[in-house]
NUKOLLUM-18392 format. One record per residue (C-alpha): residue in three letters; x, y, z. Coordinates in steps of 0.5 Angstrom, whole numbers, plus 500, padded with zeros to 3 digits. Layout:
<atoms>
 type  px  py  pz
  ala   X   Y   Z
...
</atoms>
This chain:
<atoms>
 type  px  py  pz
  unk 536 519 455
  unk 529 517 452
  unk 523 518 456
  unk 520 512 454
  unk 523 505 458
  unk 530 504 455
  unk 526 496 454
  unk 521 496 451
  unk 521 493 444
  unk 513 493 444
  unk 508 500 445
  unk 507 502 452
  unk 500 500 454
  unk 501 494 452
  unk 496 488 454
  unk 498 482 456
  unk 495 476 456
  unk 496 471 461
  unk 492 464 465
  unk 490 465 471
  unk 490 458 474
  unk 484 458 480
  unk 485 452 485
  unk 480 450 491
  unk 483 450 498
  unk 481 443 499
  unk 486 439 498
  unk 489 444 493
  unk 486 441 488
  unk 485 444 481
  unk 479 446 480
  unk 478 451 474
  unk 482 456 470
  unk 480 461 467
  unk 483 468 463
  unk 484 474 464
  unk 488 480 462
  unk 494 483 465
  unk 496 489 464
  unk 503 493 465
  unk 501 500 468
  unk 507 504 468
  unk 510 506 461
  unk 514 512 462
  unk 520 515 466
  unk 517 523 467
  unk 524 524 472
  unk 528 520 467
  unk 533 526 466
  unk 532 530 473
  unk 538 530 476
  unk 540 527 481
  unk 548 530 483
  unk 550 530 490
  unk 544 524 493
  unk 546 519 498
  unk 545 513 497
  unk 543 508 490
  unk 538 510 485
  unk 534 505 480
  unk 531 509 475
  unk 525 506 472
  unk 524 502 478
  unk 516 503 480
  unk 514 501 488
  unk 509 502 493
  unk 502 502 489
  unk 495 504 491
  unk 488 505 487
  unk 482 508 486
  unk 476 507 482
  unk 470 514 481
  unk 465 512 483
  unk 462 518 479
  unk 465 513 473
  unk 468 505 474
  unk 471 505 467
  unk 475 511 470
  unk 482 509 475
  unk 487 512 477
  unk 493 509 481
  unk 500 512 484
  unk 506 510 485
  unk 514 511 487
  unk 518 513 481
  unk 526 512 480
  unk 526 509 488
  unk 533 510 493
  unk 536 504 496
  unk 535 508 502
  unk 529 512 502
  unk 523 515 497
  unk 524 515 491
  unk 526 521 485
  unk 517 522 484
  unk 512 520 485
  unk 506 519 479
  unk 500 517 477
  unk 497 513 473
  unk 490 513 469
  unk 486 510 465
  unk 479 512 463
  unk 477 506 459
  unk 476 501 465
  unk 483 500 466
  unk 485 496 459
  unk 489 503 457
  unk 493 507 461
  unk 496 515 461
  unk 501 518 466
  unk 501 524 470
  unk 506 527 475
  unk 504 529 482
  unk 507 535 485
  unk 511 532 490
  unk 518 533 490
  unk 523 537 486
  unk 523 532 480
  unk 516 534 478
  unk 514 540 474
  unk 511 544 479
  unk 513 540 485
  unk 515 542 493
  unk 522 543 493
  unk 524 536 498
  unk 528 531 495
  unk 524 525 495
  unk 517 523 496
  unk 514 516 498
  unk 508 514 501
  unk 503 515 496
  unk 496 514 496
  unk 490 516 492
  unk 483 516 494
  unk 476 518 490
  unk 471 522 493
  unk 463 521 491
  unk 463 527 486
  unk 469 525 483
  unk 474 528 486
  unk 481 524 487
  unk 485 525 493
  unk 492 524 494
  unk 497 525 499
  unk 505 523 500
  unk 511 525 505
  unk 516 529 502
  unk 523 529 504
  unk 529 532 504
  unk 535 525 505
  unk 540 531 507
  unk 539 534 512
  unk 532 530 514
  unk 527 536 512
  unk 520 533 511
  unk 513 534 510
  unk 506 530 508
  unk 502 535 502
  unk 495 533 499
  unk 494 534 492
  unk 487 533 489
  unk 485 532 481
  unk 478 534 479
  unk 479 532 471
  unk 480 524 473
  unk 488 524 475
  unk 490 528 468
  unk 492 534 472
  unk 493 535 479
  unk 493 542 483
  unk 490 544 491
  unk 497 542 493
  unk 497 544 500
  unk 503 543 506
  unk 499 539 512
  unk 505 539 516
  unk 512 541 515
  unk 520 540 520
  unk 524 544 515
  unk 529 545 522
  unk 531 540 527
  unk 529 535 521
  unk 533 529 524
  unk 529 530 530
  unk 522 530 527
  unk 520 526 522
  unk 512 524 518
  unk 512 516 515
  unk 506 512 513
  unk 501 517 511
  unk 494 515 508
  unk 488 519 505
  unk 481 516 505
  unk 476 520 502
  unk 469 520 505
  unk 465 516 500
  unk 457 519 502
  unk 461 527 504
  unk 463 531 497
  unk 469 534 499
  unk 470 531 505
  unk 477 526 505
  unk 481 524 511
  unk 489 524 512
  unk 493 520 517
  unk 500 519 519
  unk 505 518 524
  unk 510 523 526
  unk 517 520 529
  unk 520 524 535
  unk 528 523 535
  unk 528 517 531
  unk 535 513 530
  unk 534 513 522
  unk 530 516 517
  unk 524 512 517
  unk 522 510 509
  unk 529 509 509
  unk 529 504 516
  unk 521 502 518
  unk 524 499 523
  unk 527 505 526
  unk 525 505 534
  unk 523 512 535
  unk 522 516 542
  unk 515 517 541
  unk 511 516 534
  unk 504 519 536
  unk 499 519 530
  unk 495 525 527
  unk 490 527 523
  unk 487 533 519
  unk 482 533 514
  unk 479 537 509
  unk 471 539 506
  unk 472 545 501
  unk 475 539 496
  unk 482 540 498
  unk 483 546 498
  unk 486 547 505
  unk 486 542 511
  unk 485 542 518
  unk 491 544 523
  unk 493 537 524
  unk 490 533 531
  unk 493 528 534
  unk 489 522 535
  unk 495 518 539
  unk 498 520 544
  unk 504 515 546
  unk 509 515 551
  unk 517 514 551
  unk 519 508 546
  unk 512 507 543
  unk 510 509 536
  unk 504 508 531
  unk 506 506 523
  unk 502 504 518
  unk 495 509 519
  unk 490 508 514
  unk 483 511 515
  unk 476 506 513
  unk 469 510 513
  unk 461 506 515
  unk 458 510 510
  unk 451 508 513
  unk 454 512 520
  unk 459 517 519
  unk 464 512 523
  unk 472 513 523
  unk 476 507 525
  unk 483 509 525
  unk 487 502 524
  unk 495 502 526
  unk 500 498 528
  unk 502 500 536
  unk 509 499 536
  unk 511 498 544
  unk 518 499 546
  unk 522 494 548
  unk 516 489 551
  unk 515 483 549
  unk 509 484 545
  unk 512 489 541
  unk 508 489 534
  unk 501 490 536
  unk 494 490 531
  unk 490 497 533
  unk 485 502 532
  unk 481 509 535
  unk 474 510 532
  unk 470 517 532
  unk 463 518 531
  unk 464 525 530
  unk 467 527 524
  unk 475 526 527
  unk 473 531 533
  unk 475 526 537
  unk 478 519 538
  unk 477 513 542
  unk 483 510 546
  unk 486 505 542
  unk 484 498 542
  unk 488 492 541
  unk 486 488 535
  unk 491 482 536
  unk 498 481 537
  unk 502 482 530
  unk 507 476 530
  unk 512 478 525
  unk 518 474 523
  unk 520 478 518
  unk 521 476 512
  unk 528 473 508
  unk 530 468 501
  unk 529 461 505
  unk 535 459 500
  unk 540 465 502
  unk 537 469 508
  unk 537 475 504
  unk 533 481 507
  unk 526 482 503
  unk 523 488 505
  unk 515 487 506
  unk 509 489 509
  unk 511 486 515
  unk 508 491 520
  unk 503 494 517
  unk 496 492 517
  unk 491 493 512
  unk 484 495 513
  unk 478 494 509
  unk 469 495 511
  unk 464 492 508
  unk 460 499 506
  unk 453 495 506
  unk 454 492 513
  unk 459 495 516
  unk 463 489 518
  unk 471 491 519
  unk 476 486 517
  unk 484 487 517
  unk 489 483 516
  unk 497 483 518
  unk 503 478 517
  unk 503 473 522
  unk 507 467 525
  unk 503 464 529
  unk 501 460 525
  unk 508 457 523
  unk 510 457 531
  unk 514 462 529
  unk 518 460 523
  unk 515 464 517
  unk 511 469 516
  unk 503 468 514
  unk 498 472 512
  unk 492 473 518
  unk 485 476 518
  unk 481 478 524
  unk 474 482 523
  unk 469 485 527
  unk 461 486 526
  unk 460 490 533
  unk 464 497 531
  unk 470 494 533
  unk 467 492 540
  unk 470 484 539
  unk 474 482 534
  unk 475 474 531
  unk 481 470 533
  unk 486 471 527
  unk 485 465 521
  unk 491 464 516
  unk 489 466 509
  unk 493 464 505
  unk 493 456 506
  unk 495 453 500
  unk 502 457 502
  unk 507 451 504
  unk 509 452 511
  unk 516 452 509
  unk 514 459 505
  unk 512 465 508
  unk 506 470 505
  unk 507 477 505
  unk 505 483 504
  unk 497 482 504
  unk 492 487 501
  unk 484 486 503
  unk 478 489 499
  unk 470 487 500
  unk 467 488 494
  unk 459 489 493
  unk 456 482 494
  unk 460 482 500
  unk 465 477 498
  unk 472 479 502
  unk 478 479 497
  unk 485 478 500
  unk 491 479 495
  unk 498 476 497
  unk 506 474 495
  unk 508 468 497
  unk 515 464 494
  unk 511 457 494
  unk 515 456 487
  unk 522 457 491
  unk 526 450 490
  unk 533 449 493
  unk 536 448 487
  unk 536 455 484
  unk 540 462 484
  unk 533 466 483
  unk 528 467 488
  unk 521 465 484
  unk 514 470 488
  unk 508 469 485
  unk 501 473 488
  unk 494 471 489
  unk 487 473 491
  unk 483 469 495
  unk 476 470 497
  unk 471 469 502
  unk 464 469 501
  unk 462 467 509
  unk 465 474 511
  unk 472 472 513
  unk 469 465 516
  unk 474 462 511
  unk 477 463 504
  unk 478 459 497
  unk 478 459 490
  unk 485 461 490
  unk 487 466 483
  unk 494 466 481
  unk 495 473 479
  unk 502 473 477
  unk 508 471 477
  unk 514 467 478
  unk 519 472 477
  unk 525 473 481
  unk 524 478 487
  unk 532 479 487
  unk 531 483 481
  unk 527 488 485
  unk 531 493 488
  unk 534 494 494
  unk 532 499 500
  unk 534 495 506
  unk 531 488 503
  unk 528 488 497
  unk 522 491 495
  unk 517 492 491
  unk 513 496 496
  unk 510 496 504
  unk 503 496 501
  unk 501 494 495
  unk 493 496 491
  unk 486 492 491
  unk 480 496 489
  unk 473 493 487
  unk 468 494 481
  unk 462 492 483
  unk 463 485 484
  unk 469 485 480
  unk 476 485 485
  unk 482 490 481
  unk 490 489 484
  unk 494 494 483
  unk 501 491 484
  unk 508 491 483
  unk 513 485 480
  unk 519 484 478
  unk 522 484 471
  unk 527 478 472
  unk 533 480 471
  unk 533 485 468
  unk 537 491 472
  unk 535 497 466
  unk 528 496 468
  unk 527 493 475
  unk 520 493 477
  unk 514 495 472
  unk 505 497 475
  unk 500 491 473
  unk 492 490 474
  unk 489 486 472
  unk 481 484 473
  unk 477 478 477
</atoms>
């Protein structure tokens, strides 16, 4: 079988243009358009002839999810973005690979990165997921996953580094690994952060589930006995790592998902922003954060931000499971002031119909927190948002990107989802200008990992003050190539 995916008809890395309709939020009424390029990012199938033999589970090869993005800061026409290759309907994926681009994101090239057995050179675990990619001030990108074992539950969280613009990948250090009693551990929702003003200096935090009931990429719901949150970090670029600290103590029935680490450039602040599970009481999903003033020597006591008051997401015609970011909030800092914003899927806001898309933000170091406003108000209230991604760029103006299925009509079989952008330009008071980024294309035709997926996260970065959505759709009905990478520019 050809590398190359089997439908391309066209040469990869081709541009695609595409009318982005911008519409303003007062009374949804048409106020400009404009074009811009959408570009498909992934082209290729490196783990196409890996073998698969003797897997549990359905595997879609050719099916990207799951991807994040970073721009050098050293070189802006310089992006790499990561992604989950040929994923499994019941956890991870064959690979996982990265794409760069060194022309501003018009072309793209791939890598491999050295996370499972599929790639040359890679951890001998089965399956990887979770990726993540972070650029450093030297230009020095960070990557990190989980790998796994879907046998026997083995697992571990690795970091590579890239000093070549994510051509090559190499420093492949283990931070931690449960190569015995891997059903009774298990790490998820790993995230790095490079420090953005420390050359050499990143951040790595994830989850480690004791006793869970089910492997948890598999089943992020999965209840687990405790679900402390850990951290480790490195300052020789990579080359070794702390021995992991954690940063989150919990008790019985309690648990962290989703870590992800945000930096104060001005101060050296950490904030940890994480969702705090609390089992079995009625506040069950929880918006949460630790912050170190001391490089990550020590944590504060987790704050809570807010309630997260998800509904789960489902096919409003059919019911069908659509696996979203439904718990795991996303984070972003205003480098220039430090204010902090994040934003979760919410009901709240549909009393408790349908998910929404919900920002709360700080000016206080996370002393107090505003009351959550929905995001996404030209969503209609019989239709959930989901999956938000949040990024300040360097005017200040805040961009969160969402899916929603606004263009589902009774009548049909298929499920249209479109994503947007919206921005704020009052520091999260409120958003509009409304960007329809992509879509409608038939989220049925992703494929299906305990609901459809396309990823619990997806990526938005900046350039200066131009916002960059790193994102997955669906190549509607079409079951050869299910899922493809696209950015685009705004």
């Amino acid at each position: 079988m050809s590398h190359l995916k089997q439908v391309r008809v066209i040469a990869p890395l081709t541009v695609f243009l595409v009318v982005l309709t911008v519409v303003a939020t007062t009374g949804g009424a048409l106020a400009r358009a404009s074009s811009v390029t959408l570009v498909t990012v992934s082209s290729t199938d490196p783990y196409a002839s890996c073998s698969i033999a003797g897997q549990p589970g359905t595997n879609y090869p050719d099916a990207e999810v799951e991807p994040y993005v970073s721009v050098n800061p050293t070189s802006a026409k310089n992006i790499v973005g990561v992604w989950q290759q040929d994923r499994w309907s019941n956890g991870g994926a064959r690979g996982l690979v990265a794409g760069f681009s060194f022309d501003g994101g018009k072309t793209w090239s791939e890598s491999t990165l050295p996370f499972s057995q599929c790639a040359p050179g890679g951890l001998s675990y089965q399956r990887a997921s979770d990726p993540w990619v972070s650029f450093g001030p030297d230009g020095t990108a960070y990557a990190s996953a989980i790998s796994f074992d879907r046998t026997d539950n083995k697992n571990a969280v690795a970091a590579a580094t890239s000093t070549d613009g994510g051509k090559t990948w190499g420093n492949l250090v283990t931070l931690v690994a449960f190569t015995t009693n891997g059903g009774q551990f298990s790490t998820d929702k790993n995230s790095t952060t490079a420090d953005p003003v420390k050359a050499g200096t990143a951040y790595t935090v994830w989850d480690t589930l004791v006793a869970p009931t089910d492997q948890p990429d598999d089943n992020p719901h999965a209840k687990a006995f405790t679900g402390d949150a850990f951290f480790s970090k490195t300052t020789d670029g990579g080359q070794s790592w702390s021995t992991p600290l954690d940063i989150v103590q919990t008790s019985q029935n309690t648990q962290t998902i989703g870590n992800q680490i945000v930096v104060d450039p001005r101060t050296g602040t950490l904030y940890d922003f994480f969702d705090l599970i609390l089992h079995p009481t009625g506040r069950q999903f929880n918006v949460a954060f630790v912050k170190s003033t001391d490089g990550g020597n020590t944590w504060t006591q987790p704050q809570i931000i807010s309630e997260l008051d998800t509904v789960f997401v489902t096919d409003p015609n059919t019911g069908q499971t659509i696996r979203t970011g439904d718990i795991i909030p996303e984070p972003a800092i205003d480098p220039a002031s430090g204010q902090l914003y994040v934003v979760w899927q919410d009901a709240r806001f549909t009393n408790g119909q349908f998910d929404e898309v919900a920002l709360s933000t700080s000016t206080d170091g996370g002393a107090s927190w505003s009351t959550p406003i929905q995001v996404n108000t030209n969503t209609p209230a019989n239709r959930p948002g989901f999956t938000p991604s949040v990024r300040v760029n360097s005017a200040g103006v805040v961009g969160v990107t969402f899916y929603d299925f606004r263009n589902l009509s009774t009548q049909t079989t298929t499920l249209p989802t479109d994503y947007w952008l919206v921005t704020s330009t009052n520091h999260g008071a409120s958003f509009g200008n409304e960007v329809h980024i992509a879509g409608s294309f038939d989220m049925l035709t992703a494929p299906f990992a305990r609901g459809f997926f396309v990823g619990d996260y997806e990526g938005l970065t900046n350039i200066g003050k131009t916002f960059e959505p790193f994102f997955v759709q669906a190549n509607s009905g079409n079951i050869a190539n299910r899922t493809d990478v696209f950015t685009t520019f705004i």
